[in-house]
C-alpha positions in Angstrom: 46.0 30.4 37.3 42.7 31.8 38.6 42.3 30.1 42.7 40.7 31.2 45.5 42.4 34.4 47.2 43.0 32.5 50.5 45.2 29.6 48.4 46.8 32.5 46.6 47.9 34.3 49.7 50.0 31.5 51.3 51.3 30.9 47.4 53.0 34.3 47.6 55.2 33.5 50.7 57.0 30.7 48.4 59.4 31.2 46.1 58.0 30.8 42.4 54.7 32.2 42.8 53.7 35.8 41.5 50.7 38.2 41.8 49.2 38.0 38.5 49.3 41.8 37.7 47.7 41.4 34.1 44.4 39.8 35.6 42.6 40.6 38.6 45.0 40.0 41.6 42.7 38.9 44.3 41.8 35.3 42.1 44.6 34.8 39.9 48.7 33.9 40.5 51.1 33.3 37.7 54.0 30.6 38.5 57.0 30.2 37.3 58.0 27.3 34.5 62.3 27.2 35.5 62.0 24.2 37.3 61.5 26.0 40.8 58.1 24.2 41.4 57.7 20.0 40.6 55.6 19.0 37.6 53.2 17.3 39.9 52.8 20.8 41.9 52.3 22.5 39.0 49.5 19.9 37.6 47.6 20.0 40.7 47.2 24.0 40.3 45.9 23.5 37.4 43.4 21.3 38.3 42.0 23.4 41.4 42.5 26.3 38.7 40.1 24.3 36.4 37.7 23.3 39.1 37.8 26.8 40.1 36.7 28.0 37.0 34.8 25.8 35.6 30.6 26.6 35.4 28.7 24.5 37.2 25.5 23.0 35.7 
């Protein structure tokens, strides 16, 4: 998930979050799906990832 590189920074200090080392590690993070992080946790990433992302009119 593509976030900013100050969320991703505190991300890496808990357990299920990776550097992203196939995209460009300063704005993206991959997470692991095994149940280490709550649905609702992993939802709301995606939704800062989205708004992250998106362009803006």
């Amino acid at each position: 998930m593509k976030l900013p590189p100050s969320k991703i920074a505190n991300l890496l200090n808990q357990k299920g979050y990776y550097k992203a080392y196939h995209m460009n590690k300063d704005n993206w993070i991959t997470i692991i799906l095994d149940d280490t992080l709550k649905d609702q946790e992993i939802l709301n990433l995606i939704k800062q990832s989205h708004a992250f992302t998106v362009k803006k009119k």
